[in-house]
N, C-alpha and C positions, 0 to 999 in steps of 0.2 A: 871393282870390289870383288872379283871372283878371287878363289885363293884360299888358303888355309888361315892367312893373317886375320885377326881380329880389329878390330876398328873402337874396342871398346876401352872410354880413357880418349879418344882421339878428339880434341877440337876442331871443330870443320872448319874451313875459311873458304870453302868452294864447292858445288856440286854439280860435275858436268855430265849432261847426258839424260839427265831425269826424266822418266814419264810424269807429266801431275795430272791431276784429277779430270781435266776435260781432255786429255789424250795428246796433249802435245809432249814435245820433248824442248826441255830447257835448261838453260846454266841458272843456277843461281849462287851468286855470291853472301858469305856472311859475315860479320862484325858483331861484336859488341852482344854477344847473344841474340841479333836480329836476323831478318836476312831483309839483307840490303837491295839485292838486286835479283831480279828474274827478266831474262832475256832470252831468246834464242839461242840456238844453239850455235857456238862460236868455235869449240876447243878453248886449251890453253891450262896452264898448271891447274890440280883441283882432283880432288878425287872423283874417279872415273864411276860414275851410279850406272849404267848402261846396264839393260837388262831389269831396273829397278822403280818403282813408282811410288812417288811421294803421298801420302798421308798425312792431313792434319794430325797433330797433337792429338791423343785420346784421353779420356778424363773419365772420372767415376764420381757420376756426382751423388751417389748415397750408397757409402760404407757403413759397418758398423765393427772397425777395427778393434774394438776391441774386444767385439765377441768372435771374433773371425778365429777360425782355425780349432777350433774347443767342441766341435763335435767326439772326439776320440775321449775327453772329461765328461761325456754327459751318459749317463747311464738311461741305455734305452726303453721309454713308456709300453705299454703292453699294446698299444697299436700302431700299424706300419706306417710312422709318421704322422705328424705335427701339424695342428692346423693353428693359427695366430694363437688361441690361448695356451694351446697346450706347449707351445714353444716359449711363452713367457714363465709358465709357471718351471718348465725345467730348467732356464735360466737363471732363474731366479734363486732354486735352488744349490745352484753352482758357485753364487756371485759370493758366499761366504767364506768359498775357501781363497778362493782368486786375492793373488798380492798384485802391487803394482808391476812389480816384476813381470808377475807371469802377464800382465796386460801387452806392457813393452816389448815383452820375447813374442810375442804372437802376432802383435801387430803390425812390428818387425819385418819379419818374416811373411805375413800378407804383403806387406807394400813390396820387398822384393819379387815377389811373384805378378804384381800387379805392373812393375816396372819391365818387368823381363818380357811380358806383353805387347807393349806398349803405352802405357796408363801412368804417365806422369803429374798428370793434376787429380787430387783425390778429394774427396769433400766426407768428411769422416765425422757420422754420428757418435755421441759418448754419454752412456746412463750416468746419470745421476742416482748413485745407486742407493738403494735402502737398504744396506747391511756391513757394517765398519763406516771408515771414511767414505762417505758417498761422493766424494770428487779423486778418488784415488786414479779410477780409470781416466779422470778426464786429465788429470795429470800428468801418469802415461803418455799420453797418446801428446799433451801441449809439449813433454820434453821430445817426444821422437818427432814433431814438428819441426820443433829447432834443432836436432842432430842431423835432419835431411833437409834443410835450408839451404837453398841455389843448388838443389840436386831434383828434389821433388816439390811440389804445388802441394801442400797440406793444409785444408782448411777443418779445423776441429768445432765440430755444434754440440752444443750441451745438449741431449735430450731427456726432460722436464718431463715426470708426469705430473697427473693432481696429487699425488704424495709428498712431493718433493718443494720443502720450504720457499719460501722467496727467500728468506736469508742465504740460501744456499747458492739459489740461480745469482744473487749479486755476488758472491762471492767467485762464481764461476766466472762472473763475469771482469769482476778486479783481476784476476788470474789470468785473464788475458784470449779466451775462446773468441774463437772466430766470428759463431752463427748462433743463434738464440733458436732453440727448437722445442719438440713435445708433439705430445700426441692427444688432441684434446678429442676423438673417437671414440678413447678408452676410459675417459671422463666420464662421471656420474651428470656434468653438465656441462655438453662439450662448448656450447657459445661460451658461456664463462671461463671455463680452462681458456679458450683463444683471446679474451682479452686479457687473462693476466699474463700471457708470454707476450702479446703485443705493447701490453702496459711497459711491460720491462725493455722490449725493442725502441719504446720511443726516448726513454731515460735514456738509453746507452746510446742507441745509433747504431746501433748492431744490425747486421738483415738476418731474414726471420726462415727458416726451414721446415715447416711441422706435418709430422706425419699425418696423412686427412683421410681419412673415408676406405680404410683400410679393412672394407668386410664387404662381402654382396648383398648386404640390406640396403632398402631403399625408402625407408621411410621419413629419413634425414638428410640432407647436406652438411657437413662442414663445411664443405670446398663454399658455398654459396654464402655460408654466413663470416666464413673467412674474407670473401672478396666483398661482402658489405661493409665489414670492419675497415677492411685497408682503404675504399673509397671513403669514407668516413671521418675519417681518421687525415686522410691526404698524407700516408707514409709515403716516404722517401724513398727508403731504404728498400733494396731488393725484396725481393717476398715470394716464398718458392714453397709449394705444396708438391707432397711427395707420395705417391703412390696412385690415390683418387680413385680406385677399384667403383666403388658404388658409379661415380659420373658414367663408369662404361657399360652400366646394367640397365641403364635409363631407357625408354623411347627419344624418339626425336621432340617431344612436344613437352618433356620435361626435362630433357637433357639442354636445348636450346638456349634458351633464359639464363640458366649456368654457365655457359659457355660464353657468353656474350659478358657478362657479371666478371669472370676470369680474367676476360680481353682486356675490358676496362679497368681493371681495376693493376693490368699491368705483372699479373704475377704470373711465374714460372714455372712448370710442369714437369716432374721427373714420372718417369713412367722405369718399374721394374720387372721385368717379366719371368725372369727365373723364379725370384722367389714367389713371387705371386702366384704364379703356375705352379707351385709346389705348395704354399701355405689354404691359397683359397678353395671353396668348392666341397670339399671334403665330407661335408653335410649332405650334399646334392647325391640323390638315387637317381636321377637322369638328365640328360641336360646340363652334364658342369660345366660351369662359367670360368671363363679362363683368366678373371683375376685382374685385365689389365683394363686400363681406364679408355676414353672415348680418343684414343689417337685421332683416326680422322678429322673427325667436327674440329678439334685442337687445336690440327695444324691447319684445315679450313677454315678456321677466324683467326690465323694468323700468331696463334698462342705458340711462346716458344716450347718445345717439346725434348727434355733431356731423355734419356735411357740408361740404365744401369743395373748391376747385377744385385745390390741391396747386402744381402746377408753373403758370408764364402765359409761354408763344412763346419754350419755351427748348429744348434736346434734350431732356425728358423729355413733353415737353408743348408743339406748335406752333402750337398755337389758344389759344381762349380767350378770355373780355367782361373777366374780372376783377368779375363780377355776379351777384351769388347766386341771380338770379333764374332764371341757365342753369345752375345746382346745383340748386334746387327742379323743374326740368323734369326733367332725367334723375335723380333720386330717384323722379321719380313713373312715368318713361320705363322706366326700366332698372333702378331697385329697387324698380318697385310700392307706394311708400309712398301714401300718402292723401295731395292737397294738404296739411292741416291740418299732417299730421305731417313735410313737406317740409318746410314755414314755419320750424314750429319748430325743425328741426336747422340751418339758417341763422341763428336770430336767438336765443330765448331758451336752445336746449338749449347752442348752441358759446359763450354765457356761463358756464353751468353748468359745463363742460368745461374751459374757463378758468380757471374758481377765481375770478368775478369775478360780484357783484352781479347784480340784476334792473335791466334799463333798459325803457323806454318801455312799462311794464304798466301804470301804475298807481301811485295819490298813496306819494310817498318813492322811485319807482324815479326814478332817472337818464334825466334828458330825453336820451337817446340814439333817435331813431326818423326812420322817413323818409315823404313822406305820397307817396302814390302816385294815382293818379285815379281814383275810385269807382266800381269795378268788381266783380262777383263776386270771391269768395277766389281758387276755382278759373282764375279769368283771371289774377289776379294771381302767382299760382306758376307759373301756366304760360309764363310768360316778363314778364308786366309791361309796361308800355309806357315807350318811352324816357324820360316825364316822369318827374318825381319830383323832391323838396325833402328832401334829406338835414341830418336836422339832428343834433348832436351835443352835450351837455352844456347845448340850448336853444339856442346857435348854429347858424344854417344857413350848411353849408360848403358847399354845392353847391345848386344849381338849373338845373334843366333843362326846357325846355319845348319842344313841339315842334308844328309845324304840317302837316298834308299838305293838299294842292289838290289832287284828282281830278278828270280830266273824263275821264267815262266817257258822254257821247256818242255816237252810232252814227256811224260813220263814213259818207258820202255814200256811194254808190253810184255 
């Protein structure tokens, strides 16, 4: 793969040479969008990865594409930045002028960037908005769904506040969305918001996505009367709460019980730390809490645990790569996880989370993976270097290569 040629457009049918993840080097063969075979290393036709180390498939598993990129629309509040309400309400004031159009051109234009990455599976929030057609955005985003079909993983969730009709959520739902969400935190009565999006998850058969516990108070669980409902209930369907900030403000002696309650009751974990780290806290004159929820205990009762960047350069969130590999840093930065276990909440656990297949593990997973420059793991979560061959279904959609010249010379005297 050294070279000035591009590999992008190229269907793989071979990869010889490859580091993978536990340090060996291997051929692996693909078909059919899978990869069929992992073996030792043999030779023989196949493009030469030497030099290169494979990576599972990377994924985002909570977007909010269509407010993505609309920081540059939003007219700045007279304090330096947004904490959750103040990012809703100048949202909100935006949402009147926004066409579908401009949802699609932004969104757009997110998912390339998120592809250029790495990040071919996306799981993408959409307001249900309270100003014009309130499923404009979700429409948006269900056609750029089908315009990037067997290129990108696009899964679209309605997200439902307590404003928002049920005529409306069924309608979103005839229309074809993926994930049934909402944020029943922001509820005047958050157990009741959770059963009417459940309510409507058990008619459809939909899996369920909702924003939970999304402030540093602690006088409440969601997350706790969320996992009551779903054991209760005996849902089926996937069941993925997202964010959880309060579970990680807890003690052990009330965090526990919670935790246990999650395990059981089977649901999935997306933890966000950029935006969190940016939205949360803000209140705090000492002591700021950084926003992300109880990783450890989490993934110590075995709860699956996704990671992602949430918002990208919009009011809730004005930074951002849109790259998993600055989600795997502040995992390891700000929630102490292990490299290893950063990795894996970017790539195979927010499959898991998903409700969606194993990709680039191993012969029958989904040639989804991207090869990065043969580097320690630990270099590699720690931010990655800009190269990288992102390929998806054995097609590569992106390649990036990059050169630096240093002259580090002593300067004359």
């Amino acid at each position: 793969m050294d070279g000035p040629a591009s590999l992008a457009g190229v269907e793989l049918t071979a990869l010889r040479n490859v580091r993978l993840l536990d340090g060996t080097l291997a051929d692996l063969d693909l078909a059919a969008g899978e990869i069929t075979v992992v073996r030792p290393v043999e030779g023989g036709p196949g493009t030469d990865a030497t030099g290169w180390r494979l990576v599972p498939g990377a994924g985002e598993p909570h977007a909010h594409l269509d407010k993505a990129l609309s920081a540059e629309l939003i007219t700045p509040g007279p304090r330096a930045g947004n904490d959750l309400v103040a990012a809703i309400e100048q949202w909100r004031a935006l949402v009147p002028t926004l066409t579908a159009a401009d949802f699609a051109d932004r969104a757009r234009r997110a998912v390339h960037r998120y592809v250029a990455n790495g990040i071919t599976t996306i799981r993408t929030h959409a307001d249900a908005l309270l100003a014009g057609d309130p499923l404009r955005g979700v429409d948006a985003l269900l056609g750029l769904r089908e315009e990037l079909r067997g290129v990108v993983t696009l899964q679209v969730c309605l997200l439902a506040g307590q404003d928002v009709p049920d005529a409306v959520i069924e309608d979103a739902i005839g229309r074809g969305i993926d994930v049934l969400g909402g944020c029943p935190h922001l509820a005047e009565e958050p157990a009741k918001e959770t059963s009417r999006i459940l309510d409507h998850a058990e008619r459809s058969g939909l899996p369920v996505d909702l924003h939970t516990d999304e402030q540093t108070t602690t006088h409440h669980l969601d997350l706790a009367d969320l996992a009551e409902q779903v054991i209760a209930r005996g849902l089926q369907q996937q069941v993925t709460a997202s964010h959880c900030v309060r579970l990680g403000m807890l003690d052990h002696d009330r965090r526990r019980p919670v935790v246990d309650l999650v395990a059981k009751a089977g649901i999935g974990i997306v933890t966000l730390p950029i935006t969190n780290l940016y939205l949360q806290g803000r209140d705090a004159d000492g002591a700021v809490p950084r926003g992300l929820t109880a990783l450890r205990a989490l993934l110590d009762a075995g709860v699956p645990v996704a990671a992602g960047a949430d918002n990208l350069r919009d009011p809730f969130n004005p930074v951002g790569r849109a790259d998993p590999f600055e989600t795997t840093s502040l995992l390891v930065a700000a929630g102490h996880l292990r490299p290893a276990e950063a990795l894996a909440a970017v790539t195979t656990t927010t499959r898991t989370v998903l409700g969606l297949p194993a990709a680039g593990t191993g012969p029958g997973s989904r040639a989804d993976f991207l090869l990065v420059p043969d580097v320690p793991l630990d270099e590699v979560v720690a931010g990655a270097r800009t190269a990288r061959v992102v390929v998806h279904g054995g097609r590569v959609l992106a390649d990036t290569r990059v050169s630096t010249v240093l002259d580090l010379d002593p300067m004359p005297r």
